[in-house]
Backbone bond lengths (Angstrom), bond angles and torsions (degrees), N, CA, C in turn:
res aa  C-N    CA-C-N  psi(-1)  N-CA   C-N-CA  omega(-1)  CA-C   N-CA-C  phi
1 X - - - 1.439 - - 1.524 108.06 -
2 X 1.452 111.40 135.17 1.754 106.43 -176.85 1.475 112.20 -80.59
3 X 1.227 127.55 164.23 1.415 133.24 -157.89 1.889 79.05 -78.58
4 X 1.507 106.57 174.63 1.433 139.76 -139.76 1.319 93.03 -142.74
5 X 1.015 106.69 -27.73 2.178 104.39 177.21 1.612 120.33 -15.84
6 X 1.465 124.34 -12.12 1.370 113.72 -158.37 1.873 85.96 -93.55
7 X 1.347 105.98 -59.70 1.645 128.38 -168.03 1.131 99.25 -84.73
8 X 1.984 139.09 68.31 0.875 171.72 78.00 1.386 111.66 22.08
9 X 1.852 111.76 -56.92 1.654 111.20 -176.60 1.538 98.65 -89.31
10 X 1.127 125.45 -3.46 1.883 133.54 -163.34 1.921 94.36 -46.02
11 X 1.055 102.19 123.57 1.578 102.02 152.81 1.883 117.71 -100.22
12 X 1.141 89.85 -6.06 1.790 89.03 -170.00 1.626 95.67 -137.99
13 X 1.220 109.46 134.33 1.459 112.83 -175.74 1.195 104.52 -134.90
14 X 1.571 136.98 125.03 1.367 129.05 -173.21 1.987 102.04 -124.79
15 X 1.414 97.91 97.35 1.972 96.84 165.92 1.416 122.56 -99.87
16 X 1.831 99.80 38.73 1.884 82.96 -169.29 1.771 114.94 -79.58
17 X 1.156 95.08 150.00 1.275 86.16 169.74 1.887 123.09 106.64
18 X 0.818 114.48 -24.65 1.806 145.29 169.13 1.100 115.24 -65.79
19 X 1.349 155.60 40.87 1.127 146.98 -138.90 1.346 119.75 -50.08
20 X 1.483 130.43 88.34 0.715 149.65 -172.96 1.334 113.52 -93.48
21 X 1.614 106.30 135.65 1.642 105.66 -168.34 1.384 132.74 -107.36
22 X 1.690 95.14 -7.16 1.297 112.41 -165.77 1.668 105.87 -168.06
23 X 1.584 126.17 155.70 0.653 138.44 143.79 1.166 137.01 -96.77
24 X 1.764 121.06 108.24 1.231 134.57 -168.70 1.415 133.01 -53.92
25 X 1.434 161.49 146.25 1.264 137.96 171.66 1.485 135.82 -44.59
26 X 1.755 82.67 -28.04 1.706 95.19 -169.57 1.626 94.17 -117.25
27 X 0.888 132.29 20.31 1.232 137.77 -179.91 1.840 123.14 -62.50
28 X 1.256 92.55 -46.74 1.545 96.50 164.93 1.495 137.41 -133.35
29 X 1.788 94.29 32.86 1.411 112.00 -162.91 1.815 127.01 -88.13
30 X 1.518 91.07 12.61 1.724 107.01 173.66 1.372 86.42 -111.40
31 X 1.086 135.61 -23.49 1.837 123.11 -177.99 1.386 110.70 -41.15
32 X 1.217 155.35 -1.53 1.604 131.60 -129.68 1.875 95.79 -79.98
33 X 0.800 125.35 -1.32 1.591 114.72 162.90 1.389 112.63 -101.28
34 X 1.204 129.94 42.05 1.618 121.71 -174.98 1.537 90.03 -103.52
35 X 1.426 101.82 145.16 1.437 110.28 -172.41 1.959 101.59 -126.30
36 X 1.306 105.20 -15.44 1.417 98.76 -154.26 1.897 83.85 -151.59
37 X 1.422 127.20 125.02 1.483 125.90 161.49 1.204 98.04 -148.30
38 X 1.621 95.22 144.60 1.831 104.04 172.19 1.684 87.23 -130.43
39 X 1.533 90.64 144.00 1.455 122.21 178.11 2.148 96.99 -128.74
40 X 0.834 79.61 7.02 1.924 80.84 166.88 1.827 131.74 -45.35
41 X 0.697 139.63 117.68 1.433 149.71 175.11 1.568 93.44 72.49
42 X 1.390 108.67 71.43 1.573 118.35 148.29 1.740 125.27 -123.34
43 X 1.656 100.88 -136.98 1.353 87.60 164.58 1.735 108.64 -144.28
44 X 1.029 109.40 46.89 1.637 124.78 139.74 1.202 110.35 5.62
45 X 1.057 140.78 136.56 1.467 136.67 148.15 1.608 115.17 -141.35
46 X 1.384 114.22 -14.33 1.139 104.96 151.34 1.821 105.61 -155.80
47 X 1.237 125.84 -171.53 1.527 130.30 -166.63 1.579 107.07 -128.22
48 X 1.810 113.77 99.86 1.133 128.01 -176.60 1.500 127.18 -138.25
49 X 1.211 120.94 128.13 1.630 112.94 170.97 1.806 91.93 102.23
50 X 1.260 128.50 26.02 1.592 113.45 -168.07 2.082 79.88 -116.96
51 X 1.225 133.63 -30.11 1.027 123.26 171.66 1.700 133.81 -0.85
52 X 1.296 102.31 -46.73 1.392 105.02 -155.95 1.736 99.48 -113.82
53 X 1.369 120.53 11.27 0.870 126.80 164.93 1.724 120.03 -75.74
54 X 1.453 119.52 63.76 1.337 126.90 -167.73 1.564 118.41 -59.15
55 X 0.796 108.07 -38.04 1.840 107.99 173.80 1.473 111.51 -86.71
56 X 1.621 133.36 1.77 1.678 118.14 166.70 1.129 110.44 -80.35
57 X 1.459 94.24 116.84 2.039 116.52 161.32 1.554 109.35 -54.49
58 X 1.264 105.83 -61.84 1.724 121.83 -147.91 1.522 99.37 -127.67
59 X 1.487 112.97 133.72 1.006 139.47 -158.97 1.332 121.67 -126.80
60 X 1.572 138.60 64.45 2.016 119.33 -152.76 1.745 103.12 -90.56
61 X 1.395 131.06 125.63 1.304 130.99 -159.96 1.427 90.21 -115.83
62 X 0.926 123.54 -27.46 1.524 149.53 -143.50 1.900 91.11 -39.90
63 X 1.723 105.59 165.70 1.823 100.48 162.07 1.823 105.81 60.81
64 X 1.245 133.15 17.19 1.271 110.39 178.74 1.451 101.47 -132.07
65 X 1.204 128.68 -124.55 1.623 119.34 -160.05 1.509 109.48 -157.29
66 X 1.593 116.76 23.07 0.836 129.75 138.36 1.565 141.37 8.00
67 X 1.176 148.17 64.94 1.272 132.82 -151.01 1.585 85.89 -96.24
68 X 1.681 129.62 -92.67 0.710 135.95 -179.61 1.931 132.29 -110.01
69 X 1.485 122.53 171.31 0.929 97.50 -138.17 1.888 87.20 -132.35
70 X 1.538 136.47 92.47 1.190 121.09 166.72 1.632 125.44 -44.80
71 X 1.240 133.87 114.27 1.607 136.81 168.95 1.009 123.53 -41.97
72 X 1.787 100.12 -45.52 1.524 94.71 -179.64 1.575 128.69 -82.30
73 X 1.417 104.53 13.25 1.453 116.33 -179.91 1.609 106.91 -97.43
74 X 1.524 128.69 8.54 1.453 127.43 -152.16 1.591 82.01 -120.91
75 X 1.267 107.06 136.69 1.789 112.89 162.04 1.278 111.56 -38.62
76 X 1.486 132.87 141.88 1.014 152.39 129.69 1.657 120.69 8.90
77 X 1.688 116.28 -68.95 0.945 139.04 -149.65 1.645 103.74 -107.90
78 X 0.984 128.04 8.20 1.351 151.78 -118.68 2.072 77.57 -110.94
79 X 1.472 117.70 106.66 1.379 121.29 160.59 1.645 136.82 -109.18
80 X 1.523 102.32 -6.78 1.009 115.28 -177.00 1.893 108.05 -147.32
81 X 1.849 108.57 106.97 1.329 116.21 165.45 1.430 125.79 -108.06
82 X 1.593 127.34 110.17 1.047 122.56 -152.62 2.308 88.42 -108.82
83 X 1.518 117.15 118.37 1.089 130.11 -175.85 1.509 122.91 -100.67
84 X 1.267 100.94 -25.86 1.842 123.33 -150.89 1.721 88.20 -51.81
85 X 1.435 97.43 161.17 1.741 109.53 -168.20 1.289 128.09 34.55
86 X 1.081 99.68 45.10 1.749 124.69 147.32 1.042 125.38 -130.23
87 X 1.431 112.47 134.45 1.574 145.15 -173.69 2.123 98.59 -19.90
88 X 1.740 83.60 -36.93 2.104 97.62 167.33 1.281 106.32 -23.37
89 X 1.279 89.44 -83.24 1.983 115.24 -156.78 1.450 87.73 -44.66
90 X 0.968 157.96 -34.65 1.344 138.24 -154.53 1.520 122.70 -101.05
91 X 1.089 109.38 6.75 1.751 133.75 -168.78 1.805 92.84 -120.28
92 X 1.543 125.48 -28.23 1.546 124.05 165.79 1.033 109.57 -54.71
């Protein structure tokens, strides 16, 4: 995924759909006001590097390939995880 450097003040970031394979280290590390990102209908395979994103509420994972999901890799502040149609939901 290419760095995000432009949308710096972005509180809402929407990548659905891009098939995206991974989340990079530096991938969303000028975000610090993102409150709301969907990474929905990509290709996910697991959920990393979103940690330090301290102000995201809402999270849409949804549509990707998801198996399982480390906690301690999820922001802090983190109130809303949306999973459904991933390999996830089916291990609930």
């Amino acid at each position: 995924m290419s760095n995000l450097e432009p949308f710096t003040g972005a509180e809402t970031i929407v990548l659905s759909g891009n098939y995206i394979e991974y989340i990079s280290v530096d991938s969303f590390t000028a975000n610090v006001n993102l409150q709301y990102l969907s990474l929905s209908r990509n290709k996910l395979v697991e959920v990393k590097h979103l940690v330090h994103l301290d102000r995201l509420e809402a999270l849409d994972l949804s549509n990707n390939a998801i198996e399982s999901v480390v906690m301690s890799e999820l922001p802090p502040n983190l109130l809303s995880l949306k999973l459904n149609e991933n390999p996830i939901e089916q291990r609930a």
